[in-house]
C-alpha positions as CSV (number, residue, x, y, z in Angstrom):
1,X,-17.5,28.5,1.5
2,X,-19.6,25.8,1.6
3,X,-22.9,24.5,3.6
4,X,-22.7,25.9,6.7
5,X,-25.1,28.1,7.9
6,X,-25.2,31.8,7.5
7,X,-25.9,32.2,11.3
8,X,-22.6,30.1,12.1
9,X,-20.8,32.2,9.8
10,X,-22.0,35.3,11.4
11,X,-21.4,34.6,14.5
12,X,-17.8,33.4,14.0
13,X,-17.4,36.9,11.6
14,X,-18.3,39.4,13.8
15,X,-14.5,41.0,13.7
16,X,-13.4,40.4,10.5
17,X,-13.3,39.3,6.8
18,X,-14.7,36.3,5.6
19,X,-15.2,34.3,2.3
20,X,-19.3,32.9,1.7
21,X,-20.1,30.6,-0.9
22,X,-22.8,30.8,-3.4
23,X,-25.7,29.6,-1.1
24,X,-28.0,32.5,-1.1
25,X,-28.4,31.8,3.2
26,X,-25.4,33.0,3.4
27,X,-26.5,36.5,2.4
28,X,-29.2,36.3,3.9
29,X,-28.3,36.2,7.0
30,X,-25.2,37.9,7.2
31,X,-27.3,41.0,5.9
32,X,-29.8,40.4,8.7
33,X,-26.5,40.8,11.3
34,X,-25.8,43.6,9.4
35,X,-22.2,41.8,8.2
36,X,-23.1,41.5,4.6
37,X,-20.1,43.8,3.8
38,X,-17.5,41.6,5.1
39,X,-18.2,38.8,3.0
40,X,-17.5,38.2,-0.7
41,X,-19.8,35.5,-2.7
42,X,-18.4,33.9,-5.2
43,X,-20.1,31.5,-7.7
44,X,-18.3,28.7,-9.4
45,X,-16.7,25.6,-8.5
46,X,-14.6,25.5,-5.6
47,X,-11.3,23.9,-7.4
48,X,-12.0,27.3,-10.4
49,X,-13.3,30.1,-8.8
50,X,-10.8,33.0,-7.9
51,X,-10.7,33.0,-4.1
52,X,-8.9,36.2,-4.4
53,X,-6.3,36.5,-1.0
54,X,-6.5,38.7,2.7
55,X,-9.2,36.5,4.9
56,X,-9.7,36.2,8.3
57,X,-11.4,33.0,7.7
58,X,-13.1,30.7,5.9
59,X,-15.2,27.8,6.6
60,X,-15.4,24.8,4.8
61,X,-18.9,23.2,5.9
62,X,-19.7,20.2,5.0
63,X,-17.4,19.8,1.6
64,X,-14.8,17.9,1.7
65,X,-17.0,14.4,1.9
66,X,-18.3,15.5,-1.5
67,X,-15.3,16.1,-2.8
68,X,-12.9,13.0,-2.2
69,X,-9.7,13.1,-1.3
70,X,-7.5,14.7,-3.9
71,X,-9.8,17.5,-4.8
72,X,-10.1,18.2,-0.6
73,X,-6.6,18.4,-0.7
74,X,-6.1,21.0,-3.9
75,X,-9.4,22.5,-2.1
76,X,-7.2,23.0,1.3
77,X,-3.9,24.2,-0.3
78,X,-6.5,27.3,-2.2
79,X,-7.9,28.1,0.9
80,X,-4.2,28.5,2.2
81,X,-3.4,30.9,-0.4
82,X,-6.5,32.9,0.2
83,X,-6.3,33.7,3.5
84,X,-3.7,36.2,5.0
85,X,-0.5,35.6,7.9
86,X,-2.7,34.5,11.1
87,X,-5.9,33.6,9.3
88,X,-7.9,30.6,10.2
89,X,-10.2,28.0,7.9
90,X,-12.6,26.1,10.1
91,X,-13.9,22.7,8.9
92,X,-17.2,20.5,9.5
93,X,-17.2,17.3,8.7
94,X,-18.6,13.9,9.5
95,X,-15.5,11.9,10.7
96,X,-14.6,8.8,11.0
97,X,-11.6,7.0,13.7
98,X,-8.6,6.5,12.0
99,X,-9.5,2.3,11.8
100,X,-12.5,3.3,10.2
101,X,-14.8,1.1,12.5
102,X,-16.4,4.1,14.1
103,X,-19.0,6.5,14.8
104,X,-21.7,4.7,13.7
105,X,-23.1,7.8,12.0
106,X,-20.0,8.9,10.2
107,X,-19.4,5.2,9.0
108,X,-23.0,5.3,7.4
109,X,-22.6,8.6,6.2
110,X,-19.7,7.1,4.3
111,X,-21.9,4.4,2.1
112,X,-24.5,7.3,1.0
113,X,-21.5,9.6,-0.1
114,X,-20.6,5.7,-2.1
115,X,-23.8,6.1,-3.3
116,X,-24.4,9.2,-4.2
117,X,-21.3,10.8,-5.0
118,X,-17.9,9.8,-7.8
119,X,-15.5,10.1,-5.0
120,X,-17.0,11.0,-1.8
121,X,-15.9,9.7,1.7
122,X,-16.0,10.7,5.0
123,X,-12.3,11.0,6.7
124,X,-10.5,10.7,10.2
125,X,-9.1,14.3,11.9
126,X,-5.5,12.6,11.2
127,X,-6.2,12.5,7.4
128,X,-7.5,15.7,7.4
129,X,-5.2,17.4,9.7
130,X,-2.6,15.6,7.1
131,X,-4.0,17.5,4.0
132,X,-4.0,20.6,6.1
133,X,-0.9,20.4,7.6
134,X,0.7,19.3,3.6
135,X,-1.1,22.5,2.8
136,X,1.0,25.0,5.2
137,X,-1.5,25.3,8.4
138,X,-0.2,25.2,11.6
139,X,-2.3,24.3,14.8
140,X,-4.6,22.2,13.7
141,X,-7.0,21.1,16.7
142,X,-10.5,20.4,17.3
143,X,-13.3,21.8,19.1
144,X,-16.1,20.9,20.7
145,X,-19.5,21.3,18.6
146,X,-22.9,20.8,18.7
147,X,-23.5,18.2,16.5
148,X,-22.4,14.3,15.7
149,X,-18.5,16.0,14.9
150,X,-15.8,18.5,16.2
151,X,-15.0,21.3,14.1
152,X,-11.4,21.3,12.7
153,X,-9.6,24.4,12.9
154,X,-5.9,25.6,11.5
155,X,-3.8,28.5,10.9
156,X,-2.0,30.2,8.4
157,X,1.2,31.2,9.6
């Protein structure tokens, strides 16, 4: 779901179910790993489309700054109910410290989603581990990842 790559979503799908969104890369490139079976593309917006439930994972790439911080929460709590016992969502986002003086790159980030967006922002890991933690995930960490942020990963219990 999302922006992400279709390579990143391969390569994190290679054992299991996983939920795409409707950017046709996506397709692409999980037909080029041979994958494209594992995945189910759905078109809509994230808040009304029928995630449908039983997923490995799913990854979130890059939505929740375009999406503010009450829809990122009703966003979160769907993705809990689509995924099944054990399953993981895994989150890219630029993020901010929790003081909101820092990065640099996250903090600029934040005035073009002010421009360009109703409700956009960019958020610390403690607000978003809140949401996700409100939500019903469990083990919410971060990794290491190339790239200006940390993915956020959690589990469904």
């Amino acid at each position: 779901m999302g922006h992400c790559s279709g390579t990143t979503i391969a390569a994190r799908s290679r054992h299991g179910a996983g939920l795409g969104g409707n950017d046709s890369d996506h397709e692409t490139t999980t037909k080029k790993f041979g994958m494209a079976d594992r995945f189910d593309y759905l078109e809509g917006d994230v808040l009304g489309a029928n995630l449908g439930t039983g997923y490995d994972i799913a990854t979130l790439g890059h939505i929740l700054h375009t999406e503010g911080q009450e829809r990122s929460q009703q966003l979160l709590k769907r993705v809990f109910r689509a995924l099944k016992s054990g399953g993981a969502v895994a989150i890219g986002e630029w993020l901010v410290n929790d003081a909101r003086t820092a990065p640099p790159n996250g903090l600029i980030f934040a005035v073009n989603m002010l421009v360009h967006s109703e409700q956009g922002d960019t958020f610390s890991f403690n607000e978003i581990k809140r949401w996700l933690e409100e939500a019903g995930f469990k083990k919410v960490r971060k990794l290491a990842a190339p790239g200006p942020s940390p993915l956020i990963l959690a589990t469904k219990p």
